[in-house]
N, C-alpha and C positions, 0 to 999 in steps of 0.2 A: 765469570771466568770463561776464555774462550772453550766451547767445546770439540768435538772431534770433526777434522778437517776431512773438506769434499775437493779434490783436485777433478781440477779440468786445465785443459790450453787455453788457453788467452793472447791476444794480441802484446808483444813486448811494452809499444808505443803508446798505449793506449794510456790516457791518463792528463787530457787538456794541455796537450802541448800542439796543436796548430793540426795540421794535417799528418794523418793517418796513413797516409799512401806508400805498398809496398812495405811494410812492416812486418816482422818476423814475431812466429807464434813461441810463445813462454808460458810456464807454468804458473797457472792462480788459481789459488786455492779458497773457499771457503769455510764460515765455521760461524756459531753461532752469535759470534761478534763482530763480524764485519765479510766484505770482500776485499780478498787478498790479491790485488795487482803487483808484478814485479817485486814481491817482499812488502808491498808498502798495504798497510790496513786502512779501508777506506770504509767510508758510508758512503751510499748512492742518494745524490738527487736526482728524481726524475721527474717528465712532464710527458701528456700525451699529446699530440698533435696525428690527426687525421690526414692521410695524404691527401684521400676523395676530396675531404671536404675543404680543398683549399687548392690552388691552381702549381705548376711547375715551377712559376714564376714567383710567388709567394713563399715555396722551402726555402731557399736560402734565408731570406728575412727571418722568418719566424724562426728559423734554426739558432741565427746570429743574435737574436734578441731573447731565444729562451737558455743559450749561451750568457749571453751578456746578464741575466737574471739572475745565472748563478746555480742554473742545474747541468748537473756531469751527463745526465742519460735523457735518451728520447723513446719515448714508447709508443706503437703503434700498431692498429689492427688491420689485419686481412682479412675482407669483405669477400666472402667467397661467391654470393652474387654479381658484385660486379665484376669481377672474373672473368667467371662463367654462364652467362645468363643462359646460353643454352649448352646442351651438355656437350665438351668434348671441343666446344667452342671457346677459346681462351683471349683475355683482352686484359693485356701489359703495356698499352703504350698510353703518352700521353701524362695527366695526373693518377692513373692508374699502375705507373712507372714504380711498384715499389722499391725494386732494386738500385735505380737512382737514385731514390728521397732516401736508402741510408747510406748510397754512396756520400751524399751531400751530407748527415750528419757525422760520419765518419770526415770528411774535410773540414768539419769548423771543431776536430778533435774532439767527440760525444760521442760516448756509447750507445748502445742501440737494445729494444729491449722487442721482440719480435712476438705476438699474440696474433697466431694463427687459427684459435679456437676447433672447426672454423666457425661456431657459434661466437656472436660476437656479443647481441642483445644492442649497446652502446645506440639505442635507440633508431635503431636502422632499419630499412625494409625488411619488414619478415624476418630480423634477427640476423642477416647478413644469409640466409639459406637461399639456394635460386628456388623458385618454385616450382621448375622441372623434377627436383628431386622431391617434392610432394606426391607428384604427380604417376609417382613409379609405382606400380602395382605391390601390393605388400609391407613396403615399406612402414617404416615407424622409428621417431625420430629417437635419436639421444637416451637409445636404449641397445640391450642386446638382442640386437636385429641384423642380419650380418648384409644384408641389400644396402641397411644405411652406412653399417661400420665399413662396406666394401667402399663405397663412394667418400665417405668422409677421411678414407687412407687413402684414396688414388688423389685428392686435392691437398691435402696436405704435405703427398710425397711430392707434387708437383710444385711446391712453396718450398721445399726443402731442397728438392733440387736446382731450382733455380738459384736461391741464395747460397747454393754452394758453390755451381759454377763461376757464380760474381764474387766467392770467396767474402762470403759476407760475415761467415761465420769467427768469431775470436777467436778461435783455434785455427782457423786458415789466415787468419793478419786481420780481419775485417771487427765491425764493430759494433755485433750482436752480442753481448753476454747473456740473454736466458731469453729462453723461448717459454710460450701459453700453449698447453693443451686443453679445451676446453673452456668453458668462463661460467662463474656462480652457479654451476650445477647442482652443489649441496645443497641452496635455497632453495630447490625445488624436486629433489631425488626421490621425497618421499616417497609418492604416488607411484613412484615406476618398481617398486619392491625391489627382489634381490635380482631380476634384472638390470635394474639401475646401478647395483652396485660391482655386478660384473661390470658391468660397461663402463663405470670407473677404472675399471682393475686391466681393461683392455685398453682404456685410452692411453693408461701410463704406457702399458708394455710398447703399445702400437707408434708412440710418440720417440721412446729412450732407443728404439731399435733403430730409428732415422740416423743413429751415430752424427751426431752435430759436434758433440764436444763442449758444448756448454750446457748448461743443468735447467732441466723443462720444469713450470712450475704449475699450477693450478688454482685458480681462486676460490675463495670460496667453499673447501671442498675439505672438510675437517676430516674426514675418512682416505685420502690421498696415500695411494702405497709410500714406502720409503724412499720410492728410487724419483720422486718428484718434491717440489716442494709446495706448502700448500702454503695459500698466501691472504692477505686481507683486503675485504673494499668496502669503503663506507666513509661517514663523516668522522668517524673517530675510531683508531682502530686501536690505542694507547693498552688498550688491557686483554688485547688477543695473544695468543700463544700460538707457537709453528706444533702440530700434531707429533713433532720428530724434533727432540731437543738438541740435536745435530744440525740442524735447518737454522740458517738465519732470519730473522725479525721482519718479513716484507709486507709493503703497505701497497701494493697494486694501483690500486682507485682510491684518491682522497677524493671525495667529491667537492670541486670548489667554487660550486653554485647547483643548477638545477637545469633540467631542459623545459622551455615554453613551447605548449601544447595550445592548440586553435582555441579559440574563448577563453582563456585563462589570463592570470595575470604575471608580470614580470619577477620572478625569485630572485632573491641576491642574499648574497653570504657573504659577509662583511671582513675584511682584510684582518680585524683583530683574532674573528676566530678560526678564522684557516689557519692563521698563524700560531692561535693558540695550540690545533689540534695536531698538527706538527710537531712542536717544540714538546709536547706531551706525551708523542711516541718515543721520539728520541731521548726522554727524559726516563721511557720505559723502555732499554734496551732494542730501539728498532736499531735498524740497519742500511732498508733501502725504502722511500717513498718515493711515490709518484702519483703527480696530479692529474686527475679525472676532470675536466681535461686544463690544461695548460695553453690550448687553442683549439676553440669548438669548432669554429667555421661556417660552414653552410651545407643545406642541403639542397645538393644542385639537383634537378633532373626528379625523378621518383625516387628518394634514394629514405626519405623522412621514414620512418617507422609510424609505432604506436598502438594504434592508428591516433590520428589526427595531432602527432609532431607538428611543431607548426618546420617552416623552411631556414630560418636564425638556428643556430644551433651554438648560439653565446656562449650559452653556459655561466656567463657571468665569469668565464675564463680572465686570468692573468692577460693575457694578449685578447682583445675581442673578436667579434666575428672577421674583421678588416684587417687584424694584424696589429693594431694601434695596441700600445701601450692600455693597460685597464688601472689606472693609477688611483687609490694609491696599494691596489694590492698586489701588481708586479712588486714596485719599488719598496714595497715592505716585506714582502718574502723575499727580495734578493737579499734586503739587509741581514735578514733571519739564516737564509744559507752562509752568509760571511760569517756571521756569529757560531754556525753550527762545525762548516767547516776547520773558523780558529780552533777547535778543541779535538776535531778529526783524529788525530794521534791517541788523545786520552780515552776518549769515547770507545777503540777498537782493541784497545788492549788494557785494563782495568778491573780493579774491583768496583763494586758500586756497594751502597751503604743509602738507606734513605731512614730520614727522622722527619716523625709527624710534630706538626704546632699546633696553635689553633685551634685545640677539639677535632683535630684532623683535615679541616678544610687546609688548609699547609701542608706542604712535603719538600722536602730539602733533599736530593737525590745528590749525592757525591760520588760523582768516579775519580779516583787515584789511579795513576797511572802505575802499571807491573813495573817498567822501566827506571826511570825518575821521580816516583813518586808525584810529580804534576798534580793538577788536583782541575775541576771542574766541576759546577754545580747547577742546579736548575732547581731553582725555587718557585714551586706552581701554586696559587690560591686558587681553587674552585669553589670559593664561595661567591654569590654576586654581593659581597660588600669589599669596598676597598680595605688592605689591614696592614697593619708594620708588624714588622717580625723582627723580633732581637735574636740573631744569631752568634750573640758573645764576640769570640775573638777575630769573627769577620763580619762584625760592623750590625748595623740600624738599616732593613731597607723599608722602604713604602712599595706594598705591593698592588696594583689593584685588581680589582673583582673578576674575577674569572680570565686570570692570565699567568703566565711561567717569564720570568725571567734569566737570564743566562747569568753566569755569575762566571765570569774567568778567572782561575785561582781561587776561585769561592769566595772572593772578597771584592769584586768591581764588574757591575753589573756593564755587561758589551751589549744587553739588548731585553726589552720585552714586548710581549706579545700583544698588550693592549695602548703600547705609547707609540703610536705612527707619526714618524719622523721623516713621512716623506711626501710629494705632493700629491695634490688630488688633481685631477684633472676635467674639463667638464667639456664632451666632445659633442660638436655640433652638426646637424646635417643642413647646409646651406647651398649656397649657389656663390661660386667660384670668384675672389673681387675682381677678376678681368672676363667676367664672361658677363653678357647680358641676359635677363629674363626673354625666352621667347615663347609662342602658343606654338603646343607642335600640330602639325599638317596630316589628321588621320582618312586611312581609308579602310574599308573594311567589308566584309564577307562572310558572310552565311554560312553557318557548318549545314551541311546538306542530310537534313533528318527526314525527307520526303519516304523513303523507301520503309526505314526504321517504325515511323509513324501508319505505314499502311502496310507490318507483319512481314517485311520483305527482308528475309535476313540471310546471314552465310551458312550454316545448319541447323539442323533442329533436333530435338530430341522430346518421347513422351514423358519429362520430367523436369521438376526443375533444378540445375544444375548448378552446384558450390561455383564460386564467381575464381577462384583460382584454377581450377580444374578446367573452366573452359578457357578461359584468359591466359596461362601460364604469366601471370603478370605483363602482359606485351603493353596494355593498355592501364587507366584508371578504369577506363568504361566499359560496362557490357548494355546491352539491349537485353531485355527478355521481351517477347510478343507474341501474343499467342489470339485466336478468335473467338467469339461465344454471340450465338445466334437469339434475338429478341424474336421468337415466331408468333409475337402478337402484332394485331395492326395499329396499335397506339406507343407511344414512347413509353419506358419504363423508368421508372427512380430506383437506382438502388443503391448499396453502400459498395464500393469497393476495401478490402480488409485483405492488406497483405503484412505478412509477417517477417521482417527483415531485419538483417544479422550483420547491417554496416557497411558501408558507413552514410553516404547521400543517396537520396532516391527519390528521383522524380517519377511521377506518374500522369500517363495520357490513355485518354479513352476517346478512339476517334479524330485522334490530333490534335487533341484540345488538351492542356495541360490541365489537371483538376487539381493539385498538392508535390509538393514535395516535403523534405523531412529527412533532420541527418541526425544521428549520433552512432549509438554504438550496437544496440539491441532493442526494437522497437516494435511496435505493428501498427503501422499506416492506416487510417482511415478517413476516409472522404467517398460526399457524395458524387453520383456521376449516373448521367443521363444516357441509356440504352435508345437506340433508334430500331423501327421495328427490319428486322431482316441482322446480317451480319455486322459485328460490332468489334473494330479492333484495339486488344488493350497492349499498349504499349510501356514497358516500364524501363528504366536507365538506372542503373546500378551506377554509384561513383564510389569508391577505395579514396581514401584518404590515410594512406601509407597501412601496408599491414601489421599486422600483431608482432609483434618483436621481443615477449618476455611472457614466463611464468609456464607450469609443469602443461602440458601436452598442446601449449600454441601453434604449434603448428597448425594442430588441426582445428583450431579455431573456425568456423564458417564465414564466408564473407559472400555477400550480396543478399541473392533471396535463399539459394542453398536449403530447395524442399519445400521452402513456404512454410505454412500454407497460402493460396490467394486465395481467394474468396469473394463470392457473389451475394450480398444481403439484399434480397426485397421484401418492398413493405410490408408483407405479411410473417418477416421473418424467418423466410427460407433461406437457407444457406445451397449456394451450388459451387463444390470445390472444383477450379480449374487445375489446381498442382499434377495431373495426369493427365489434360490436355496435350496434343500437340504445339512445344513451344519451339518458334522460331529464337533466335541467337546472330546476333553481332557483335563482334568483340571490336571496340576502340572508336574512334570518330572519322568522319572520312578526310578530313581533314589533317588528319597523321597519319592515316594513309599515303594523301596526298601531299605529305610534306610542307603545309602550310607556314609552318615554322620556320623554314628555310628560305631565305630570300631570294635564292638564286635555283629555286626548284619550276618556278613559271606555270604551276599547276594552279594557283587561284585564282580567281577571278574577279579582282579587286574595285571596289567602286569608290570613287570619289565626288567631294564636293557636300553630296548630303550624308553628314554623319549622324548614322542609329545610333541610338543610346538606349539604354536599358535594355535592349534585346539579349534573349538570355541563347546560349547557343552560336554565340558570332565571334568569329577572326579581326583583329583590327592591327593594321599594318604603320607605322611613321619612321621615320629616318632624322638623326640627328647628331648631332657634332660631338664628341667626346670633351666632357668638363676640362677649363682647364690645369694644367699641375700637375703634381704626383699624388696627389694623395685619392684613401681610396674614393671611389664612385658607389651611388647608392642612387637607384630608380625608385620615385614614391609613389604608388599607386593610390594614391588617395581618390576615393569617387569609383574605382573597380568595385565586383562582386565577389568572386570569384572563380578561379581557374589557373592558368598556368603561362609564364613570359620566358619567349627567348631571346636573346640579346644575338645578331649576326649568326644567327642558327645556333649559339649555346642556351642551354636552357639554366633560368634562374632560377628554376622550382614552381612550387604551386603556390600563387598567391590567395587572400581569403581576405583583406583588408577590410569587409562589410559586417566580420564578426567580431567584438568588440567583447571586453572583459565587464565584470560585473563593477560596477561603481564602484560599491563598497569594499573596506579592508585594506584601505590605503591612507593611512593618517600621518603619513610624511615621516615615522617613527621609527627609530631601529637600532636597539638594544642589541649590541654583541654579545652582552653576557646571556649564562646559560646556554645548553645544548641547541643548536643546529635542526630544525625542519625545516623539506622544502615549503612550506608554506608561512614561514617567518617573514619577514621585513620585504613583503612581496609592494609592487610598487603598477604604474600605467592603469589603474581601475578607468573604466569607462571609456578605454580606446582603444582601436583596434591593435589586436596581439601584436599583428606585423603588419604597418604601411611600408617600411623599405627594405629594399631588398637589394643582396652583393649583387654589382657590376664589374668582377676582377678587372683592370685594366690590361690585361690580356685576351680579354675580348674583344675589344675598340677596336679601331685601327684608324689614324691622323684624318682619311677623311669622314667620307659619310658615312654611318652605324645604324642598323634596323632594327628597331623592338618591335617585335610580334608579342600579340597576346591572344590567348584564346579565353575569352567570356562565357561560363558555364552559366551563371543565374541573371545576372543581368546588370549591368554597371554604365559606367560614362566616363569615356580616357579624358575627357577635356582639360583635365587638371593635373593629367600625368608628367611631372617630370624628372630631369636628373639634378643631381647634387653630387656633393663631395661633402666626406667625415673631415671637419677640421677641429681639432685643439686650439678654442678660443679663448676660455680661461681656464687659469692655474690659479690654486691656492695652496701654500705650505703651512705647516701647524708642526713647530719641532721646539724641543727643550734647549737649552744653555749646556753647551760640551759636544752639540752634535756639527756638521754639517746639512743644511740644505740644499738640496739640489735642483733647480727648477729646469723645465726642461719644455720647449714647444712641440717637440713628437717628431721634429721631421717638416717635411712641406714647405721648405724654404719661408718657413714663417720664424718672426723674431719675437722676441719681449717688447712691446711697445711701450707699454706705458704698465705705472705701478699704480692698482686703483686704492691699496693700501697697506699698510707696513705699521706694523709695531713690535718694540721690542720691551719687555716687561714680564707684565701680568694680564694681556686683553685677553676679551671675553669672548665667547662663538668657540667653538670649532672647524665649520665650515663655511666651507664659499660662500658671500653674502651675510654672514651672520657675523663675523668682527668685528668688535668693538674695541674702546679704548680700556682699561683698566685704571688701576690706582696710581700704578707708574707707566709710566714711557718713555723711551731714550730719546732723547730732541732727535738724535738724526738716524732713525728709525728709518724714516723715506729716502734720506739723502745714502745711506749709504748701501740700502739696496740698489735704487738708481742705478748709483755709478758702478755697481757690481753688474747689472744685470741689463739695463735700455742696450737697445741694439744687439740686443745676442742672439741665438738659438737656443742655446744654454749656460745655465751659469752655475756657481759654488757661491755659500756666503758662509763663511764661518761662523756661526750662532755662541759668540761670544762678546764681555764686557769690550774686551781690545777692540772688537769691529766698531762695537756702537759709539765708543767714545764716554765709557761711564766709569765710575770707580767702584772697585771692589765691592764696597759696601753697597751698588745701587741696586734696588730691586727685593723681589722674596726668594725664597729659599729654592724656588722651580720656575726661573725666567724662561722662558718660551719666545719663541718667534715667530710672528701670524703674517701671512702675504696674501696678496690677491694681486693676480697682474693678467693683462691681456697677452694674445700673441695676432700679428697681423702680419 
């Protein structure tokens, strides 16, 4: 039964009707069964999409296709880093434009769901925190600390106030309905004692005082005063409870896939059970979900967390990193919101009633509507075996293992969660059919380590210094280098032994590179030859995104941050340098000097004889923009790595020479049972990420420059561009549905059918279809004429299409396709 109502203003218009613009504010109210727009009781679907991590030119699309999917809301985070990288310094233009990306979801008529944190975590640099405000004396993060609580309310009132000006707010016509104070701090509050939980009790106050007008929420955060709502994130949130039985049912973060980290392998979460774990909340009284993410994107520039994010930021997302279509798990949760939405009425205003079968792996959840009595049911198996269930006077269903089906009027199943009735798609990275293969034309230059290498730095200090404190992140790179004199007349052997806190570190002694060595927590050892008199030891810290998650990260260490270094010789003397005088250079001279920029004239470029494998080098080529629309992908195949910018944007940091572990990938993948990221993981034995986003708003019609800078040592020879294209389609759908095939877009059509049957065939997926016991003669003929020459087609998955009788077939005819598109 609903419980006691939260009024707020709301937008009148609000509600998928085309543009939002200029709309008058009206009362909506909430309550623990729905959101109440204009009188009308709704459930929210939502999705998150990243502004950062996707270009200007790209919102609309992915607006209109997370629209076209079939979710009401968009949710998205403010990165208070990119912001503000320095403090007081403010950066809103460009893809950092948030107040336009929900002017734009406000005009394709979507809600807006605003997560200002400004803790973000969502895998990002250093948690979205600039690192200046590390670097404040006294400070202490995500506590009762009033240095941090001052600065984490001057950013937030500065978020507030801007989307009020743009009248972003529901309450001002715009199409925000709820704002984030904070994100999964309860997962980590332990540690910080009853300071921690003042500082909850301060974020609400400091948040509700902003007077927005819509209701601020919390993730995470089971302790949440009353005057906020606390909400859920995870792969399954079906059996959480709001702390305030006045609070609506919210699911924040589904997770629906995983983030790929450097050396690991590819995660994917399979469309039946996202969809199971959905169908499973709303079958336990949710209200509003949102998918974590709905469009991952990319991580342009230094933006990767971690440490060592890789630059893809997939996510195994609905929409992939390019905006394409991720079928068939878009086109099976949009079916899943139609189905959810047909009951929208019953679902918000209702008794509910559930009865166990089964020895309980069965539940048959029925809401009756208060109104009309209406009736709506969801019957879930969470067993992994397939089972029928006799539900008497609404019928025989077959249910199978580990999924919910939707039952309208509790007697005619409109959908479930493990029968995907819609196509799969299998997208390619190629080279363009009207473009030709060509070798690009490199040149290339030397990052200038001469000074670095002979101790010659920007300051110095007798210590050695946390790599963020000296860096304010400006850079990945610091130098440390410091002297240590051999005052015997012969060369000496001895071990060099430094103690480093992540993430890559090379080391030189004398100029000569003796080791490097990356992970996360480690200590360095290699031998290295003393010449008699003064001996310079050079070391190079590399950051592979900072720490972004868990109780007191911030102050995590990164580079050498104290050491120890250390001197072993052969008689096993130890000579600690850590209280030496060390020199310091933060970044490369080469970002310095703008090498990345094509049109900065500060390199000094060689051509003709191209290095390769040199580690430490700029390499320069120019080239034509693929042709088409679809998107572009550079594959750095043969790289090391380091970092490419595309016409002075940067694509992130590439790593293409670290490669996942062979093992653990046996082509297998079980949807049933519970969800880990490390389930039905896939790419063993190749590198994380060979290609990387080109938005084609970076191009321009003629000629385009990719710069790369070469950290360990690589060979562009092999470098080139492509385009993502959808090349094949395959459908797998029962008798009574529709099929929909579709080429994505790219002015590409359905050429040819490589196969069709309508019956009982075998396979499920692409390449695996066989023929069965039955088949309808014109199986092929009458896809064909439905679908050759299209972009997209319908085929009604019934006896009338195929030309059979009644009687033809078993009890569960299906219809298998496989078709190209060119």
């Amino acid at each position: 039964m609903p419980g006691s109502w939260i009024s707020i203003l709301l937008i009148a218009s609000l509600g998928l009707i085309g543009s939002c613009s200029a709309a008058a504010a009206a009362a909506v109210e909430y309550d623990s069964s729905a959101v109440i727009i204009n009188g009308q009781r709704k459930i929210i679907l939502s999705g998150s999409i990243h502004y950062p991590r996707s270009t200007v030119e790209m919102w609309s699309d992915l607006i209109q296709k997370a629209k076209e999917g079939g979710l009401d809301t968009i949710e998205t985070y403010i990165f208070w880093n990119a912001h503000e990288r320095r403090r007081r310094e403010y950066n809103f233009t460009g893809n950092l434009d948030f107040v336009e990306f929900f002017q734009k979801v406000q005009e394709a008529g979507l809600y807006g769901i605003l997560r200002i944190g400004p803790y973000a975590c969502a895998e990002w640099n250093y948690g979205g925190f600039p690192v200046w405000l590390h670097n404040i004396p006294e400070i202490k993060f995500r506590t009762d600390n009033e240095i941090f609580k001052n600065e984490m309310q001057t950013f937030t009132t500065k978020i507030v106030n801007m989307a009020k000006e743009a009248k972003l707010f529901a309450s001002q016509g715009g199409p925000i309905i709820l704002a984030q104070i904070e994100n999964e701090y309860g997962n980590v509050m332990g540690p910080y004692g009853e300071a921690g939980k003042s500082y909850v009790q301060w974020c609400a106050q400091m948040a509700v005082a902003q007077n927005i007008g819509v209701p601020w929420i919390m993730c995470q955060q089971s302790d949440a005063p009353s005057s906020v709502i606390n909400t859920c994130n995870g792969f399954y949130c079906h059996t959480f409870t709001p702390n305030n039985p006045k609070s609506p049912k919210m699911w924040t973060e589904n997770w629906t896939g995983w983030y790929k980290k450097w050396g690991q392998k590819d995660p994917h979460r399979t469309a039946e059970d996202l969809a199971f774990s959905v169908a499973r909340f709303f079958q336990y009284n949710g209200v509003l979900q949102n998918y974590y993410m709905y469009h991952g994107g990319t991580n342009f520039g230094r933006t990767s967390g971690g440490p060592f994010i890789a630059t893809s930021y997939d996510y195994d997302a609905p929409l992939d990193e390019y905006g394409n279509l991720n079928q068939p798990k878009w086109g099976h949760l949009k079916n899943l919101h139609a189905a959810l939405k047909l009951g929208e009425k019953i679902l918000t205003n209702s008794t509910v009633k559930t009865t166990k079968y089964s020895d309980g792996w069965v539940e048959l959840t029925t809401y009756t509507s208060n109104i009309d009595g209406e009736r709506l049911c969801f019957l879930s198996n969470t067993k992994m075996d397939d089972l029928d269930v006799d539900l008497q006077q609404d019928g025989k269903y077959f249910v199978p293992a580990w999924s919910v089906s939707i039952l309208q009027d509790c007697n005619k199943e409109t959908y479930n969660t493990a029968k995907v009735n819609v196509q799969t798609s299998l997208i390619v990275k190629k080279l363009h059919e009207n473009d030709t293969p060509l070798k690009l034309s490199w040149e290339w230059a030397p990052e200038a380590t001469k000074a670095p290498l002979h101790g010659q730095g920007g300051f110095k200090a007798t210590q050695l210094l946390e790599q963020k404190a000296a860096t304010y992140d400006e850079s990945d790179y610091l130098w440390y280098m410091t002297s240590v004199d051999n005052n015997g007349t012969a060369s000496k052997n001895v071990t060099l032994r430094v103690k480093y806190s992540g993430q890559f570190l090379h080391a030189f002694v004398n100029g000569k590179e003796i080791g490097s060595q990356h992970g996360y927590t480690f200590t360095f050892e290699k031998p290295a030859l003393l010449k008699p008199g003064t001996n310079i030891i050079s070391l190079l810290s590399a950051t592979v995104g900072l720490q972004n998650y868990g109780e007191f990260f911030d102050e995590g260490p990164e580079g050498i941050a104290g050491g120890p270094v250390e001197l072993i010789d052969s008689g096993n003397t130890t000579t600690d340098l850590s209280s030496n005088e060390w020199s310091y250079k933060v970044g490369l001279n080469g970002e310095g000097g703008r090498f990345y920029d094509p049109t900065s004239g500060r390199a000094k470029w060689v051509s003709g004889d191209l290095r390769v494998g040199r580690a430490m080098t700029w390499y320069k080529t120019t080239f034509q923009a693929p042709s088409g629309t679809e998107p572009v992908v550079v594959d750095l195949q043969g790289m090391g790595k380091g970092h490419a910018w595309v016409n002075g944007n940067s694509l992130g940091r590439f790593w293409p020479i670290l490669t996942a572990d062979p093992n653990g990938c046996d082509g297998k993948c079980d949807y049933r049972g519970q969800y880990k990221e490390n389930k039905c993981l896939s790419n063993c034995g190749n590198p994380t990420q060979r290609w990387y986003h080109v938005p084609r708003s970076f191009l321009s019609n003629g000629s385009n420059t990719l710069i790369l800078f070469e950290e360990i040592g690589g060979n562009p020879s092999d470098v080139s561009f492509q385009i993502t294209a959808t090349e094949t389609i395959c459908g797998n759908t029962y008798e009574g549905t529709t099929l929909e095939l579709s080429c994505n877009g790219g002015r590409r059509i359905i050429s040819d059918i490589q196969y069709a049957s309508f019956g009982d065939p075998q396979g499920s997926s692409c390449g695996s279809f066989q023929r069965g016991s039955v088949e309808a003669s014109r199986s092929f003929s009458a896809v064909e004429k439905a679908c050759i020459g299209k972009e997209s087609c319908s085929i009604n998955v019934s006896k009338t299409t195929f030309g059979v009788e009644d009687s033809f077939g078993v009890d569960n005819n299906r219809l298998v396709v496989q078709a190209v598109c060119t």
